[in-house]
C-alpha positions in Angstrom: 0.0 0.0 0.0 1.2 3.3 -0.7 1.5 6.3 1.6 -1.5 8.2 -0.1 -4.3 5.0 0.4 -2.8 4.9 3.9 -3.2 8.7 4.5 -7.1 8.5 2.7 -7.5 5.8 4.6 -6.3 7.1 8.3 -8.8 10.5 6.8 -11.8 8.4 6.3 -10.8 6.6 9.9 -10.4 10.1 11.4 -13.4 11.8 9.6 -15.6 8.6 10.8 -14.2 8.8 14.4 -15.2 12.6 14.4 -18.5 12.0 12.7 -19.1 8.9 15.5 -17.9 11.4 18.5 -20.6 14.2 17.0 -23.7 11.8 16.3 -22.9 10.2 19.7 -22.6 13.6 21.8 -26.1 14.8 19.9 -27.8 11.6 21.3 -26.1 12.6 24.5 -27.8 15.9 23.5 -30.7 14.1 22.6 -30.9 11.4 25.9 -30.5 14.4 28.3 -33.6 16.5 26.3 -35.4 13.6 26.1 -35.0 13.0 30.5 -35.8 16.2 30.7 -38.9 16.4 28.6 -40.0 13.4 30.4 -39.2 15.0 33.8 -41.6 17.9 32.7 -44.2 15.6 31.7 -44.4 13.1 35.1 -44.3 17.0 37.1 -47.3 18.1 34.7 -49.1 14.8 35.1 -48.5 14.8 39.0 -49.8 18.4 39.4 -53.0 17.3 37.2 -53.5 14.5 39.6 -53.3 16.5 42.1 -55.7 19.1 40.6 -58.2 16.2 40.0 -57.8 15.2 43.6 -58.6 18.7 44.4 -61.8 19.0 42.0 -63.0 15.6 43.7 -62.8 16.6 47.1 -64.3 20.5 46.2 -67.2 18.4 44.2 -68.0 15.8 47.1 -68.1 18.7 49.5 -70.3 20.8 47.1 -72.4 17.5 47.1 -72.0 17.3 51.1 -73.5 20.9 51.2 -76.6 20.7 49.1 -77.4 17.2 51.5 -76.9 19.6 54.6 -78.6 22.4 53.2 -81.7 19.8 51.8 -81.4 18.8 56.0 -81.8 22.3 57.1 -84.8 23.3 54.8 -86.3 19.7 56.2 -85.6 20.9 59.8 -87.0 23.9 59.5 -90.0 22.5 58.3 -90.1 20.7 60.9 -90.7 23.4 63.3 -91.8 26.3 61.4 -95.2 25.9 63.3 -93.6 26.6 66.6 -92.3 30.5 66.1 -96.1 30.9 64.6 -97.6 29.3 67.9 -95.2 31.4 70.1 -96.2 34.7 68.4 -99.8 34.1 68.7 -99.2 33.4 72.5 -97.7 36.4 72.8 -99.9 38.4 71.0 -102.4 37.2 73.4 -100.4 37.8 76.5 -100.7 33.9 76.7 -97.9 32.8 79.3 -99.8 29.2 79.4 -99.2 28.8 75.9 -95.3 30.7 75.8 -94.2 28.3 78.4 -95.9 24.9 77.4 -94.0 25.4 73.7 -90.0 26.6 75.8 -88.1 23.3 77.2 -88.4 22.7 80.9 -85.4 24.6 81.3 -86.8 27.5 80.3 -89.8 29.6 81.6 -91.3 33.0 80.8 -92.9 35.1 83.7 -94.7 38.0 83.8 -93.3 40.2 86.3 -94.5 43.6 87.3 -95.5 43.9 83.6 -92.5 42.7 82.3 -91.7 39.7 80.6 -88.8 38.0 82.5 -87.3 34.6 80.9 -86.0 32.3 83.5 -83.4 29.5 83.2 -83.3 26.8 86.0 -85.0 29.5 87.5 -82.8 31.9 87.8 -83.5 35.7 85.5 -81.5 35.4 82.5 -82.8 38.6 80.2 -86.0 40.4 80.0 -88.2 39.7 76.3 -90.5 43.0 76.5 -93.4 44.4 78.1 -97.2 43.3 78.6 -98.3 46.4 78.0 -96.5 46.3 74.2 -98.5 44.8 71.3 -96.1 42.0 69.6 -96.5 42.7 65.2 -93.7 40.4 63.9 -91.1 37.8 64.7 -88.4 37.4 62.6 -86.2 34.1 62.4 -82.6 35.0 62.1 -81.4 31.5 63.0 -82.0 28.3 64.7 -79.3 25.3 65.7 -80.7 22.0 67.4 -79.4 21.1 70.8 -79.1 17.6 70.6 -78.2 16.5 73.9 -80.8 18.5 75.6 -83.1 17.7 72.7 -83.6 21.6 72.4 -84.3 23.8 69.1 -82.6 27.3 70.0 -84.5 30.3 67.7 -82.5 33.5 67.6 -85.1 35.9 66.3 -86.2 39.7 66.3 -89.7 40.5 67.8 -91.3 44.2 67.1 -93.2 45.6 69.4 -95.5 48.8 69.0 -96.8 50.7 72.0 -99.9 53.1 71.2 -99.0 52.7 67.6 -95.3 53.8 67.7 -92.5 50.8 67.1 -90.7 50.2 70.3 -86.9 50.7 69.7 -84.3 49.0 69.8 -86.4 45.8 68.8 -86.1 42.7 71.6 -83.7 39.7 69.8 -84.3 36.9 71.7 -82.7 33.3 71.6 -84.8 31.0 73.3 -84.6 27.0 73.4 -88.1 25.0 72.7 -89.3 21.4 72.8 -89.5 19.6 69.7 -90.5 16.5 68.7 -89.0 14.4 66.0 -86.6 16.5 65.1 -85.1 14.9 61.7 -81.3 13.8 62.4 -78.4 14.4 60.0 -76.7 11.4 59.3 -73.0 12.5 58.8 -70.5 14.6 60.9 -70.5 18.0 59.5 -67.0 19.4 61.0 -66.3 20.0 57.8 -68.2 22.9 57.4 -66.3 25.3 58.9 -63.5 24.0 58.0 -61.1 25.8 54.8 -60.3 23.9 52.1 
């Protein structure tokens, strides 16, 4: 062999090594673009999951909310009759008919004109006078006591005296008896609870 086949020969060798070392740094190139590109992708898909997660929980808790809100327009409902009952009573200056509808805990008396409500019979607050006409009662919340078996009413009643609206108005927040009171089936912690 003569010296110019060796020397094409050792340029072919050489150009092939450098073409070799090239193509295998750009699939070095290539591997480390491909890890990261897959990298990217399992972060994306884990923050989807996660996001799904998310929308599940928000959705069973949206679905947790209309149950408990169906609950609470079946427990009101349920006693709606007794705020009509205790307005009529006191319309009528019916003490008889205010204290058979309060739990046993609780009684209304009328004294020197005043009506005084009593807890295990001891003055807790004063609900208006007997000489004031009673026009509305306003329901501005209720919660059911269940131990005691108890339905708490916080509402506003308006008086008028001689045709002029006693101010302030008298709120009120008074426990009755109830019977049958509908039970919610699940622990609802979660309600006040942030997401």
């Amino acid at each position: 062999m003569n010296k110019k086949t060796i020397a094409v020969f050792l340029i072919i060798a050489i150009a092939n090594l450098i073409y070799l070392s090239s193509k295998e740094a750009e699939d070095i190139k290539l591997e480390e673009k491909y890890e990261k590109d897959v990298q990217q992708l399992s972060y994306k898909i884990e923050y989807l999951e996660l996001n799904l997660e998310n929308e599940r929980v928000k959705s069973h808790r949206n679905e947790q909310l209309v149950d408990y809100y169906e609950y609470e327009k079946e427990l009101f409902d349920s006693f709606d009759s007794i705020p009509i009952k205790f307005m009529i009573a006191l319309k009528e200056k019916d003490l008889k008919a205010m204290n058979e509808l309060l739990n046993e805990k609780i009684e209304i008396r009328n004294k020197n004109g005043a009506y005084e409500v009593y807890i295990d019979n001891e003055m807790c607050c004063s609900i208006g006078n007997q000489s004031y006409e009673a026009t509305s009662f306003t329901i501005h919340g209720f919660r059911y006591h269940e131990e005691d078996e108890m339905l708490f009413i916080y509402a506003q009643i308006i008086y008028e005296d001689n045709g002029e609206f006693v101010t302030p108005p008298t709120y009120i927040d008074l426990g009755f008896k109830v019977d049958d009171m509908p039970m919610y089936p699940m622990d609802i912690d979660w309600i006040s609870r942030d997401v």
